[in-house]
C-alpha positions in Angstrom: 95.5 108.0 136.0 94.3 105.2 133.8 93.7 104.6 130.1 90.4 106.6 128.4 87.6 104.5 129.2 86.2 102.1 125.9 84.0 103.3 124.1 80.0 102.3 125.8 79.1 101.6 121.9 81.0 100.0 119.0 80.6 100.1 114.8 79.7 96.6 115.5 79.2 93.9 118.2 82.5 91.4 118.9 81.1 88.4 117.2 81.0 85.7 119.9 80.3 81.4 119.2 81.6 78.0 119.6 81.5 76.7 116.1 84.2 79.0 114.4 85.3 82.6 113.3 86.6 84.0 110.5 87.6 87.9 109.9 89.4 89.4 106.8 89.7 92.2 104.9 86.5 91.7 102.4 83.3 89.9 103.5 83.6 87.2 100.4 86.4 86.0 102.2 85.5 86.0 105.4 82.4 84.4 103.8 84.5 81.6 102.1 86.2 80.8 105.5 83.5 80.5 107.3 81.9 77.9 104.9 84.4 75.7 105.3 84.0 76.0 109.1 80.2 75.2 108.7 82.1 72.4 106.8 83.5 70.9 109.5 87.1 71.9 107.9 89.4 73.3 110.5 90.9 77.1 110.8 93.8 76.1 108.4 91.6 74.5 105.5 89.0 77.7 106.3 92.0 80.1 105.5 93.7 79.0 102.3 90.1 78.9 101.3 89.7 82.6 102.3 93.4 83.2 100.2 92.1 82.0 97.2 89.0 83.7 96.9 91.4 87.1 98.0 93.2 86.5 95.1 89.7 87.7 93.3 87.9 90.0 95.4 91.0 92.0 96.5 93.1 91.7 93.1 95.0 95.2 94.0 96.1 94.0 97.0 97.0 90.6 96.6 97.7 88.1 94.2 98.8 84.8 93.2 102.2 86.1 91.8 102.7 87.7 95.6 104.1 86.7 99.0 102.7 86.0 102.5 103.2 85.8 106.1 100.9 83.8 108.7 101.4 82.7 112.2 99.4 80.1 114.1 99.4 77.6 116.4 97.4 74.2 116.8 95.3 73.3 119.0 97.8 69.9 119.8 100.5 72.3 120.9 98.9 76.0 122.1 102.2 77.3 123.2 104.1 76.8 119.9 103.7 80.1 117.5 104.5 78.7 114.3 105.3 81.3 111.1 104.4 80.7 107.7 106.9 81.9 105.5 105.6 82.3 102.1 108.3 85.0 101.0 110.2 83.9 98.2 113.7 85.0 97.4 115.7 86.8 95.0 115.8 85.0 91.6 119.8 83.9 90.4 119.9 86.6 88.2 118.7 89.4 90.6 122.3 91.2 91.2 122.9 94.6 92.0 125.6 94.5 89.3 123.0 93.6 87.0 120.4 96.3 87.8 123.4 98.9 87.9 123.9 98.1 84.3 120.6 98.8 83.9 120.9 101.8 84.6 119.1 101.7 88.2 119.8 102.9 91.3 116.8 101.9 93.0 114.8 98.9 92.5 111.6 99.6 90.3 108.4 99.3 92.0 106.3 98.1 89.2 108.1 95.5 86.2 108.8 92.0 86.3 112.4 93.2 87.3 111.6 94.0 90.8 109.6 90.0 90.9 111.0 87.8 93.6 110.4 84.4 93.6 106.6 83.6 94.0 105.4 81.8 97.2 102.2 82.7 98.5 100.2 79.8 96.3 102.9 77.3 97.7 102.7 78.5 101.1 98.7 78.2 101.1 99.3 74.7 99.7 101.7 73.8 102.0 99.5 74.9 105.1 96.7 72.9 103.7 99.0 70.1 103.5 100.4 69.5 106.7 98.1 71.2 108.7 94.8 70.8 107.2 92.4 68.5 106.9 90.7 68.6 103.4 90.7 67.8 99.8 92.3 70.8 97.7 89.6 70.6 95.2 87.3 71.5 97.9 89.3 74.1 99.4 89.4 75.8 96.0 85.9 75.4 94.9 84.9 78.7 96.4 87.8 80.5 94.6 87.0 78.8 91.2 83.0 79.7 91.5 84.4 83.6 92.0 86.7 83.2 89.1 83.7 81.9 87.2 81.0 83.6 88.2 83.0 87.2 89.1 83.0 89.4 91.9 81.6 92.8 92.4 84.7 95.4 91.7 85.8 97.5 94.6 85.6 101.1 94.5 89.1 101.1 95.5 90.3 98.0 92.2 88.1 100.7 90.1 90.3 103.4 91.0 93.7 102.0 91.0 92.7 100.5 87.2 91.6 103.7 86.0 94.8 105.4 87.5 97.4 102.7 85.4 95.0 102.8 82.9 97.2 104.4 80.2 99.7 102.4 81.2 97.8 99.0 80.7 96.8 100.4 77.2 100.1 102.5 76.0 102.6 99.7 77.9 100.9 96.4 79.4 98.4 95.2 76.6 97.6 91.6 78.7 97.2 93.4 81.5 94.4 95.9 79.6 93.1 92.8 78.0 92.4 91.3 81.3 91.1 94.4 83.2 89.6 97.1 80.8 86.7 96.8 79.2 86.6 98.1 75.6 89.7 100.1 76.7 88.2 101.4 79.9 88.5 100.6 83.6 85.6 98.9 85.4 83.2 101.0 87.3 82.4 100.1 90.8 80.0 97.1 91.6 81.2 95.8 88.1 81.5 92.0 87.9 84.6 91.0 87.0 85.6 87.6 86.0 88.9 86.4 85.4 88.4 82.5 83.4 92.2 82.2 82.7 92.9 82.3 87.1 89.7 79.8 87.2 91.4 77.2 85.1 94.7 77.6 86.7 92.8 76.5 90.1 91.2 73.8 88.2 93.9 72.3 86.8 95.5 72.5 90.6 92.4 70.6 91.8 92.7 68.2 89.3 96.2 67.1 89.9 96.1 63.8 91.1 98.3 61.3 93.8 98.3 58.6 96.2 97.0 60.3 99.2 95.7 63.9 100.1 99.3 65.0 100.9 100.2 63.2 98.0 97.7 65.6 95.7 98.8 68.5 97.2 102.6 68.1 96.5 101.8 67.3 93.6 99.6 70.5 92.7 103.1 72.3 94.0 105.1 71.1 91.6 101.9 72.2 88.8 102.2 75.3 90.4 106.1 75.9 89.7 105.8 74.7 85.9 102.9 77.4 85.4 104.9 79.7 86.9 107.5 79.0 84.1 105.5 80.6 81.6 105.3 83.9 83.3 109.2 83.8 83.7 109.5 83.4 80.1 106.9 86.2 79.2 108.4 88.6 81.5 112.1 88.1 80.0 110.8 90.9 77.0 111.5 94.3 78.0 108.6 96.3 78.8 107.7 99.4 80.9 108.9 99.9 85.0 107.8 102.1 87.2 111.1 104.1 86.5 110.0 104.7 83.3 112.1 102.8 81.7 112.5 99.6 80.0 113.6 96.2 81.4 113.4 92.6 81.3 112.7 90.4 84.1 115.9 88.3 85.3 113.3 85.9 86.9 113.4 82.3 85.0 111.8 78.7 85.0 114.5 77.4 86.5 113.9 80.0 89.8 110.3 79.4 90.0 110.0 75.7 89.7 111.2 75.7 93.5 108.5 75.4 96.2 110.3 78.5 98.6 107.4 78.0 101.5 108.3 76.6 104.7 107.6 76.7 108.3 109.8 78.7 111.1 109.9 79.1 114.7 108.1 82.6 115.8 110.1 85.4 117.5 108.8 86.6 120.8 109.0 88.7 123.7 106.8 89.3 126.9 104.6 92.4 127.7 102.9 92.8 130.7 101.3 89.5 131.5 101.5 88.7 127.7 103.7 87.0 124.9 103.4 88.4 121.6 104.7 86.1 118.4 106.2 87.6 115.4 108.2 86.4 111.9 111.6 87.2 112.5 113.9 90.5 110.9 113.0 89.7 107.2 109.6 90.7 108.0 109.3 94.1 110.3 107.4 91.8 113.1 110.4 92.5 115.7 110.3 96.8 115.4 107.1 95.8 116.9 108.8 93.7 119.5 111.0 96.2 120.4 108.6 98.8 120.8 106.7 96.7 122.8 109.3 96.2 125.4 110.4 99.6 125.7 106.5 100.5 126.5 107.1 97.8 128.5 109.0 99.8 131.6 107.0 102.4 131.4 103.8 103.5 133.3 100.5 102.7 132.0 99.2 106.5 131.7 101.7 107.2 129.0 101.0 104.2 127.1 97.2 105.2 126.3 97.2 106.5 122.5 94.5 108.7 123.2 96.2 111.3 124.8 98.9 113.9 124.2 101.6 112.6 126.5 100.7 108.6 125.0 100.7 109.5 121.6 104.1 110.9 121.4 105.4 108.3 123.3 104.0 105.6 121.1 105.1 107.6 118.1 108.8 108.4 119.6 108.8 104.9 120.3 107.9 103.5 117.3 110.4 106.2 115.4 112.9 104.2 117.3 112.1 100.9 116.4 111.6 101.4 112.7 115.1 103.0 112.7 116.7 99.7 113.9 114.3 98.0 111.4 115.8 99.8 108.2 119.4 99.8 109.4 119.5 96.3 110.7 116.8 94.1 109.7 117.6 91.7 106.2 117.0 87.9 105.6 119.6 85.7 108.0 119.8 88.5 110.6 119.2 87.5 114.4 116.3 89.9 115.9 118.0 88.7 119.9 120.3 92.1 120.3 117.4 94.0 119.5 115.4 92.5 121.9 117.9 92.3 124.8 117.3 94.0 128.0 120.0 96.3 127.9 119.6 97.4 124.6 115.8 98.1 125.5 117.1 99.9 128.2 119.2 102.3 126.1 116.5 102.9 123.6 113.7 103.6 126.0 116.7 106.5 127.5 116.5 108.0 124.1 112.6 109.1 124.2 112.3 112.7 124.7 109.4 114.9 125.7 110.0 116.4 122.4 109.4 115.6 118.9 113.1 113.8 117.2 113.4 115.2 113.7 116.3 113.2 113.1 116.8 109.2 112.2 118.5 107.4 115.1 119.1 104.0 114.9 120.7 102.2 117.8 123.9 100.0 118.1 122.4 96.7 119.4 125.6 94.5 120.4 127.8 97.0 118.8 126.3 97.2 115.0 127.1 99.8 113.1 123.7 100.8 111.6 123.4 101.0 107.5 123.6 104.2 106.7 120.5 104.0 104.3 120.0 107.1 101.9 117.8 109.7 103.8 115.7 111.0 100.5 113.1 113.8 101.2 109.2 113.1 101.0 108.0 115.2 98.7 105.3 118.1 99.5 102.3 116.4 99.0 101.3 113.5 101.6 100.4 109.8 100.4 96.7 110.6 100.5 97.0 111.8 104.1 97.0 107.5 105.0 100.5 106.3 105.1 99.7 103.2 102.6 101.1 101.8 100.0 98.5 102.2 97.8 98.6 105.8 95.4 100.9 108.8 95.7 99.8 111.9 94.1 102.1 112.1 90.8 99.6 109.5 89.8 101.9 106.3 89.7 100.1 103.4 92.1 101.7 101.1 94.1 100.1 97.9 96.3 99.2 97.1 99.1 97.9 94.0 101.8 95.1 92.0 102.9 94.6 89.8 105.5 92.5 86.9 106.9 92.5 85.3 110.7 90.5 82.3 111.5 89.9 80.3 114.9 88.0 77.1 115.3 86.2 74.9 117.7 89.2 73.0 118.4 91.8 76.1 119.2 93.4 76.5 116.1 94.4 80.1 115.2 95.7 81.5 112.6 96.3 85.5 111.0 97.7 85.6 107.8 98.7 88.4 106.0 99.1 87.9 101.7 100.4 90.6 99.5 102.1 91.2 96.2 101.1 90.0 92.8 98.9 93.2 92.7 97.2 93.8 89.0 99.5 96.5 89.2 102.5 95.0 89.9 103.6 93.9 85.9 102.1 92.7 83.2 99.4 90.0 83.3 100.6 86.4 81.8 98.7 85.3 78.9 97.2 82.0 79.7 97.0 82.5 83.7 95.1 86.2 85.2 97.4 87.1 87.0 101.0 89.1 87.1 104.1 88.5 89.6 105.1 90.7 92.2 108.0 93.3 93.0 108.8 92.5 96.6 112.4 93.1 95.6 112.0 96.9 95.5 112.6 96.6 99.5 115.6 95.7 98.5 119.0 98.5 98.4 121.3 98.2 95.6 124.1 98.4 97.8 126.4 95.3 99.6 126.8 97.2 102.8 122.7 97.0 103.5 121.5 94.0 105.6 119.0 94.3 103.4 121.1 94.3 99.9 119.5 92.6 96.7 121.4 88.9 96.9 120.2 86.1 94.8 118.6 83.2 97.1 117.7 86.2 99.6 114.6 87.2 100.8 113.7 90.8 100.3 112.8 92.4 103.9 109.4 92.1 103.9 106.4 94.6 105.6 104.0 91.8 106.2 103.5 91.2 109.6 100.7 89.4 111.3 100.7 88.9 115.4 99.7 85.8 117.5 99.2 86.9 121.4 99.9 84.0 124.2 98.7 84.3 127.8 99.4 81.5 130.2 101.5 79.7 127.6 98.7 79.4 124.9 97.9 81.3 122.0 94.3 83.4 122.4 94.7 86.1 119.7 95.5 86.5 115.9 95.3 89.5 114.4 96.8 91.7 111.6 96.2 94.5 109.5 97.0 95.9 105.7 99.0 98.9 105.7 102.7 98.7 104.5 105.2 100.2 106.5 102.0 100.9 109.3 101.0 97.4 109.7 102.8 97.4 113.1 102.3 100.9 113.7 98.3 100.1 113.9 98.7 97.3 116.1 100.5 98.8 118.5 97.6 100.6 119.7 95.4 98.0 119.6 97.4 95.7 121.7 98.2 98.5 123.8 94.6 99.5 124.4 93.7 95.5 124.6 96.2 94.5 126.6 96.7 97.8 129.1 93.3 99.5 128.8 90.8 96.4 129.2 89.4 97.3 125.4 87.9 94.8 123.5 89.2 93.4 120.6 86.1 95.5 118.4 86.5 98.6 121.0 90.3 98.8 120.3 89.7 98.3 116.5 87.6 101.2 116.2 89.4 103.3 118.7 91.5 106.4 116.3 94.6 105.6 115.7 97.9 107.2 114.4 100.9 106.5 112.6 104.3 108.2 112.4 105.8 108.8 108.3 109.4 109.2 110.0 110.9 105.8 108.5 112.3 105.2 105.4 109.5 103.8 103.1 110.0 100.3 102.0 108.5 101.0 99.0 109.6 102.1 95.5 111.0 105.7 95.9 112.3 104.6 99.4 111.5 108.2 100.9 111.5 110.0 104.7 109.6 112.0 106.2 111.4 113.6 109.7 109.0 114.3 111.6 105.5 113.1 110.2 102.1 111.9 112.2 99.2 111.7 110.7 96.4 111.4 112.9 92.4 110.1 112.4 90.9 113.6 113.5 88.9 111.7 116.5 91.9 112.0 118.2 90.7 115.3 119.2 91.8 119.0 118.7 93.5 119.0 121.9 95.5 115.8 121.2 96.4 116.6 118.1 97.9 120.4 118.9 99.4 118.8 121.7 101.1 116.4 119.5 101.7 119.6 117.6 103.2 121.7 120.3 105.8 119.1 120.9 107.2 119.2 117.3 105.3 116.6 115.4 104.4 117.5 111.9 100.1 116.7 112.1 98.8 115.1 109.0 94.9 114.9 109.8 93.8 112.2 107.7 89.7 112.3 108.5 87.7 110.5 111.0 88.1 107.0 109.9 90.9 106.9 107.5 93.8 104.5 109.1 94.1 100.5 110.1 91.7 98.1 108.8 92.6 95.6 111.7 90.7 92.5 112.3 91.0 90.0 114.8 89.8 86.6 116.1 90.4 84.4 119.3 89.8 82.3 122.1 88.2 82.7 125.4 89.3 79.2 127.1 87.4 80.3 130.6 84.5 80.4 128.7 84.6 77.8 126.1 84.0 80.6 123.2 85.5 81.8 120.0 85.1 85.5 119.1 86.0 87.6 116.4 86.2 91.3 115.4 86.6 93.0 111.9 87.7 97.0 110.9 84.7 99.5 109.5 86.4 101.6 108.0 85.7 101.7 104.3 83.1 99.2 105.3 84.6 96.0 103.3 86.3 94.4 106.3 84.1 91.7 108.2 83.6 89.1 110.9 81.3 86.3 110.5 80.9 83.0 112.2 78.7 81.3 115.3 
């Protein structure tokens, strides 16, 4: 028995060309990229381009105050996955002795006390740099015209500012000054224009040097003395999400560093595949190791679309993400996870059964962090599983992402987060506020991932690069939090295993498990959760049922927003695919 056949029909066709492809999570970006592209810029210079203009047209999901993770490899060396790490550390000042005396057990998820140190500006610079080929100033002119001119307001931004809306007014006065309109949130299709981000970009695109690299090193080091002025606003006590008041530890001396930098990819095989990840201060290896635990096992249970797949791929990926919050932190080696006996022992563990307890393993004899096991509420997080609203009201952000290919065989998936509007107050003077990455952090020295200064806070971003034959052909990635893996597992699965294409496994349903300790601010767990796109099917789903899952149906087209771009070397093509759902996700190139 095989996998369920592909869909005959898709939402939309896999866009296929020569010249380049670019797919993100809004169609301005995607837009953006793709002009650069017609440009004759490669897929690097056609993605920081794409950033920027995120910064504007996804402002709840992303920011410049935020973080990011990319992966990529050049078209000079194919078999070289390449990560871009744009996570920035914990500031000097971020100790868990200090946030004790504040009173906290848990770091908040909104307040400049919860900011690491910013990096996704400096790791879009730094891309552009050595791996680009054009002027900055061009690169940022489509950001700067949005910034200008404005951009149409999501449904979603006009909902999450109307839900901190008394918080801007009673708490975050910049912040209400920079996204209420006479005290009000913007209705949807609004334009919204944010002058103060526009002449921050300016004055980066005005910096000036001996060379191209020379201007963009230079626009770094611009970037880290704005940044000053947002450490010194956010010192003032002023609201968190714990309802308390706190000022940021976060100082000019912390953000004047330029934290982006290059690493070597983690990876293991499946099937007749290679699969590229950042390594365990990013989630990307849980994915990993689910991967090669699926590995061993017959194709028939791997399909997602059935009873006896689902529950693997959600037993499996309960698994994974239990070795991810006990062992994972910034300086740990992913390899014991990975190893073959390990896998072995893990893929043992699976059960016909639903687990309704948290079991991470021992790889190479580690003793698992016992992280605190607190409840999920009653109510579901809006039935989807993302970061993005829980019901008391409080909001919380979430991702974007962008993947380009070019003519050449560049590829690149990039995933930026943090900085949402949301996050902390705006800073006067530059539209935008800093992150709070470091709420994934655990006030406690016995975590791998602890809160350390000069650490990196264990990240959820995750974007994938897939190798076949020792070259890269796919990038891909997907907003979503803690599910960013989780929803491409069953696209790879369904690409990889099933024959799907890229836009057939994209709009396949998907699923997600809840049973993992959030990684964001209040750090909860859910036993035994699913939740499930109701095209699943009834029989699926009280299958999934009868085995002990707890079913959250979330709708018919409620979870991933995956997108996806890559290269068909046999045929001398590019292609590219983009997620419907919520219909603000597109491909475009030719």
């Amino acid at each position: 028995m095989g996998f369920t056949p592909p869909p005959e029909f898709t939402t939309r066709p896999t866009l296929v060309g020569t010249l380049g492809m670019a797919a993100s999570t809004h169609w301005i970006a995607t837009a953006a990229a793709q002009g650069v592209l017609e440009r004759d810029g490669n897929a690097f210079d056609a993605a920081v381009a794409g950033g920027f203009v995120l910064h504007l047209a996804e402002p709840h999901l992303n920011g410049p105050g935020g973080d990011l993770v990319g992966v990529f490899a050049t078209a000079e060396d194919p078999g070289r996955p390449v990560v871009l790490m744009g996570q920035g550390p914990a500031p000097a000042g971020a100790t868990i002795a200090h946030f004790r005396a504040e009173g906290l057990d848990l770091v908040p998820g909104a307040g400049g006390l919860a900011a690491a140190i910013p990096a996704a500006v400096d790791a879009w610079l730094l891309l552009l740099r050595d791996h680009g080929t054009m002027e900055l100033a061009d690169v940022l002119a489509p950001a700067i015209r949005c910034a200008r001119d404005g951009v149409p307001v999501l449904p979603t931004t006009a909902a999450v500012i109307d839900r901190v809306a008394d918080l801007f007014r009673d708490h975050w006065p910049t912040s209400a000054t920079l996204w209420l309109d006479d005290g009000e949130a913007p209705h949807a299709g609004a334009l919204h224009r944010n002058p103060e981000y526009a002449g921050v970009l300016e004055r980066l695109a005005a910096v000036d040097g001996p060379d191209r690299r020379g201007r963009i090193d230079a626009a770094r080091r611009e970037w880290g003395r704005m940044l000053g002025a947002a450490a010194s606003f956010l010192a003032a006590p002023h609201r968190h999400s714990s309802g308390t008041d706190h000022g940021a530890v976060i100082t000019a001396a912390d953000v004047a560093s330029q934290p982006a930098r290059f690493e070597d990819a983690v990876t293991a095989p499946f099937r007749d595949r290679v699969i590229a990840k950042a390594g365990a201060w990013s989630q990307g290896p849980a994915l990993l190791e689910a991967l090669r635990v699926l590995d061993g096992l017959p194709d028939e249970v791997l399909d997602p679309s059935t009873e006896a797949g689902a529950h693997t791929v959600v037993e499996t990926l309960k698994l994974a993400l239990a070795d991810r919050d006990a062992h994972f932190g910034d300086g740990v080696d992913p390899a014991a996870l990975l190893d073959d006996d390990y896998i072995a022992v893990r893929a043992g563990e699976l059960g016909e059964r639903a687990s309704h307890e948290w079991r991470p393993g021992r790889p190479a004899g580690a003793e698992p962090f016992p992280a605190p096991l607190r409840r999920t509420g009653g109510d579901a997080v809006a039935g989807t599983g993302e970061p993005t609203v829980v019901p008391s009201g409080e909001t919380r952000g979430d991702t974007c992402h962008i993947d380009v290919v070019d003519r050449w065989g560049n590829l690149i998936a990039v995933t930026p987060s943090g900085g949402w509007l949301q996050s902390s107050p705006a800073v006067p003077g530059l539209g935008f506020c800093l992150g709070t990455r470091l709420q994934m952090t655990w006030l406690d020295e016995a975590a791998p991932s602890a809160l350390r200064p000069g650490a990196r806070p264990r990240t959820t971003l995750s974007p994938t690069l897939v190798l076949r034959g020792g070259r890269a052909e796919v990038a891909m990635g997907t907003p979503g939090g803690d599910q960013q893996d989780q929803w491409q597992l069953p696209m790879l699965l369904r690409m990889i295993v099933g024959g799907y294409s890229a836009q057939q496994a994209i709009d396949a349903p998907t699923l997600h498990t809840t049973a993992l300790i959030d990684s964001f601010w209040p750090r909860t767990w859910d036993p035994a959760g699913v939740v499930v796109e109701d095209r699943l099917g009834d029989d699926v789903i009280a299958g999934l049922i009868g085995r002990g899952h707890d079913v959250v149906r979330a709708g018919d087209w409620r979870l991933g927003r995956l997108s996806a771009v890559g290269l068909d070397r046999d045929a001398g093509t590019v292609w590219a695919a983009a997620n419907p759902r919520g219909m603000q996700g597109y491909a475009g190139g030719r």
